[in-house]
DRENBADREN-353910 format. One record per residue (C-alpha): x, y, z. Coordinates in steps of 0.2 Angstrom, whole numbers, plus 5000, padded with zeros to 4 digits. Each point is the difference from the previous one (the first is absolute). Example, Ala and Ser with C-alpha at 12.3 -4.5 7.8 and 13.67 -1.06 7.14 Angstrom:
<nodes>
NODE  5062  4978  5039 $
NODE  5006  5017  4997 $
</nodes>
This chain:
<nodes>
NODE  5000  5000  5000 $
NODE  5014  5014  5003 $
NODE  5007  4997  4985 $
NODE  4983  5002  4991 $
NODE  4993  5013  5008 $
NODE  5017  5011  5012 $
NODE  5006  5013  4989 $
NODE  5015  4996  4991 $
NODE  5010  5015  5006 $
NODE  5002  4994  5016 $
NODE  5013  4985  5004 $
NODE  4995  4987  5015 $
NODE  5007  4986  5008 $
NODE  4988  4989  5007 $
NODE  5005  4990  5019 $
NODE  4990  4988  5010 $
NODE  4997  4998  5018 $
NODE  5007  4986  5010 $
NODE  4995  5002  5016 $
NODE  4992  5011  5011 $
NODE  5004  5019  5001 $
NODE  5012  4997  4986 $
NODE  4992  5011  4990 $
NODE  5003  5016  5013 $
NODE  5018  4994  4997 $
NODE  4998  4998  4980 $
NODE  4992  5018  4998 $
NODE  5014  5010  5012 $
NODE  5012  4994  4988 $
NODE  4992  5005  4986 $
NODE  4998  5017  5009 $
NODE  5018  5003  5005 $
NODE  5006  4994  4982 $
NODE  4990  5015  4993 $
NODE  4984  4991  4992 $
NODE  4984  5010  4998 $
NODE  4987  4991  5004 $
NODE  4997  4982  5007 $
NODE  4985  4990  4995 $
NODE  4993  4988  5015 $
NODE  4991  4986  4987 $
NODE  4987  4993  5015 $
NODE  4989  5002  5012 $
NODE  5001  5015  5016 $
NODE  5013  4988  5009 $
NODE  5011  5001  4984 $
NODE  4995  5019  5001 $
NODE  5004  5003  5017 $
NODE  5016  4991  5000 $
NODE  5006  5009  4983 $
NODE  4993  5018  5006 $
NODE  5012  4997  5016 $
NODE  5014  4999  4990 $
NODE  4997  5016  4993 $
NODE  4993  5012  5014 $
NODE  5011  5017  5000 $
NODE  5008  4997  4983 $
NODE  4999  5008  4983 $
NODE  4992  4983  4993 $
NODE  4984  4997  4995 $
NODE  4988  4985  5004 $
NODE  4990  4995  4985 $
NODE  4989  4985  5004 $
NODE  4991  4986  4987 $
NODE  4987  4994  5010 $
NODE  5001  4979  5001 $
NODE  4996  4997  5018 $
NODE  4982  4993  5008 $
NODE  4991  5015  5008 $
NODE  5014  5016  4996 $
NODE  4994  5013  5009 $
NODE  5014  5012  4997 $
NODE  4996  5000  4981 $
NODE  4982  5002  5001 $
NODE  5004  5014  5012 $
NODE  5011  5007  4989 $
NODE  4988  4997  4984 $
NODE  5014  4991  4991 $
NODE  4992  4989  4988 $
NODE  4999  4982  5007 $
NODE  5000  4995  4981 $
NODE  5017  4992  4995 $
NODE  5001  5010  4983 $
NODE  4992  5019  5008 $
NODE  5011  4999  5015 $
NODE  5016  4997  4988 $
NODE  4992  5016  4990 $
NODE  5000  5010  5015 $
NODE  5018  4998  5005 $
NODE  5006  5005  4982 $
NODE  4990  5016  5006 $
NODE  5013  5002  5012 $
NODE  4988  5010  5011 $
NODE  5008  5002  5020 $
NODE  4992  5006  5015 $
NODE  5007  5002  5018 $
NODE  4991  4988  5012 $
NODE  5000  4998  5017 $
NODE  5007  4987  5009 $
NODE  5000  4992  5018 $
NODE  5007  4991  5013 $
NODE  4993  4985  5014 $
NODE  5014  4993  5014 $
NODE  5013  5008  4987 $
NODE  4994  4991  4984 $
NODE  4996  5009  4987 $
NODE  4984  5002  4989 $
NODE  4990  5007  4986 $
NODE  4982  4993  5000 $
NODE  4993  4991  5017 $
NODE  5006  4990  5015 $
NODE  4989  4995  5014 $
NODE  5003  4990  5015 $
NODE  4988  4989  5011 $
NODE  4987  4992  4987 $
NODE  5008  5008  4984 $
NODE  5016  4992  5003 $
NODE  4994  4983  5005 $
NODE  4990  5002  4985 $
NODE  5013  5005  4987 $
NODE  5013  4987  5006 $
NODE  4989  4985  4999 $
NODE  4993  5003  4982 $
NODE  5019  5004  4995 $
NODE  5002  4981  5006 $
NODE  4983  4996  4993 $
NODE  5007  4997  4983 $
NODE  4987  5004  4989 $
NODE  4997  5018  4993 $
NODE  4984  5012  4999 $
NODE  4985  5006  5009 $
NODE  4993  4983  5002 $
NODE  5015  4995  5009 $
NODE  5002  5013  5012 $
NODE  4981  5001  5003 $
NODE  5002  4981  5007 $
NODE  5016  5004  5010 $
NODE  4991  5016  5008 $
NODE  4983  4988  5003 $
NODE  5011  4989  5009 $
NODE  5009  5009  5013 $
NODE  4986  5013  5002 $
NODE  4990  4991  5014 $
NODE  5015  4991  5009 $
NODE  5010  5016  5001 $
NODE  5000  5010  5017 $
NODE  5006  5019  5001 $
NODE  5017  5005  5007 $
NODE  5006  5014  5011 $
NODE  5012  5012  4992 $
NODE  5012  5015  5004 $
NODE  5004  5011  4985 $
NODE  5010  5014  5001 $
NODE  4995  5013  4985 $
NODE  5010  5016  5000 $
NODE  5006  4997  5015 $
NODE  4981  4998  5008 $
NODE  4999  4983  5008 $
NODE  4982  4992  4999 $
NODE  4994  4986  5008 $
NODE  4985  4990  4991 $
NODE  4991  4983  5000 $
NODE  4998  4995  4983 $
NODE  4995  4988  4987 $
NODE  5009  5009  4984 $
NODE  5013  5014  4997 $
NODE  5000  5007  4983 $
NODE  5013  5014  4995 $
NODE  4994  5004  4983 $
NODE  5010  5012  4986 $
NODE  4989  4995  4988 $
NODE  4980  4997  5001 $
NODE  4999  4981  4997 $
NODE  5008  4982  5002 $
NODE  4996  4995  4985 $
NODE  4985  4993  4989 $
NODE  4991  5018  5005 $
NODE  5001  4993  5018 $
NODE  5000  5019  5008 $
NODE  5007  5001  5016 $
NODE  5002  5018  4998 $
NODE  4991  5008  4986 $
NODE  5006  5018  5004 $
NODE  5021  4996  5001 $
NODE  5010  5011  4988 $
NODE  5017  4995  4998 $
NODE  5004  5019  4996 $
NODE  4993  5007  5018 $
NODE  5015  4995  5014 $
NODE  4987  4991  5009 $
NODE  4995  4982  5002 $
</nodes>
């Protein structure tokens, strides 16, 4: 598909991941050897991994939509189709973004904690993709799981709250239009 549809004037070398967090360490180095843009070619875990790489650099993150529910892109309104979303990286259109941190990781679109966490690691282990998928992983934990207490220190205010989900959103949804937070600008400074 890229080399049908990317623009010929730019040159691209393609990597794959090999494990975990490689990406972060695949698109640093692209960064610090003076590329303009890296592409994350998956879903907002592949985003997130990719845009970590790249926070407070002069390269841009260009994604091709390929993952089960991403968020990030719909968010973003990049195309989630193969060819469109090629399309609009050869428009080569940048826009600052937000981005955040959580226990010093940082991220782009969402991170929860309690119920979202549970819910995110076991239909990463599920091994099947899609709505239908993480609607049987979320019906599965939803009755047996019991709220937690937590102490959260935002800008340098300590809260203490009983829970059953902690969301932090950038941007306005998980994923397959599952809003979490419909109003979330990732222009604004704010989660």
């Amino acid at each position: 598909a890229l080399k049908k549809y990317l623009n010929p004037d730019f040159e691209y070398i393609v990597n794959f991941t090999e494990r975990s967090n490689h990406a972060t360490e695949l698109s640093k180095d692209a960064s610090e050897a003076g590329f303009d843009v890296v592409v994350a070619v998956g879903g907002d875990g592949t985003v997130n991994e990719v845009a970590k790489g790249l926070i407070n650099t002069n390269t841009a993150l260009g994604v091709i939509p390929m993952g089960s529910g991403n968020g990030f892109a719909r968010h973003m309104k990049i195309p989630l189709n193969l060819k469109k979303s090629i399309e609009a990286i050869n428009t080569f259109n940048t826009e600052l973004i937000d981005t955040a941190t959580v226990n010093e990781e940082p991220f782009i679109s969402t991170v929860g904690l309690g119920f979202d966490a549970l819910v995110g690691k076991k239909f990463a282990d599920f091994g099947k993709r899609g709505l239908l998928s993480y609607m049987q992983v979320t019906t599965a934990e939803f009755m047996s799981f019991e709220s937690s207490q937590y102490k959260l220190y935002i800008d340098g205010e300590k809260i203490n709250t009983k829970a059953f989900l902690i969301n932090f959103a950038n941007v306005g949804q998980y994923g397959n239009n599952a809003w979490i937070a419909p109003n979330a600008s990732v222009k604004d400074g704010k989660l």
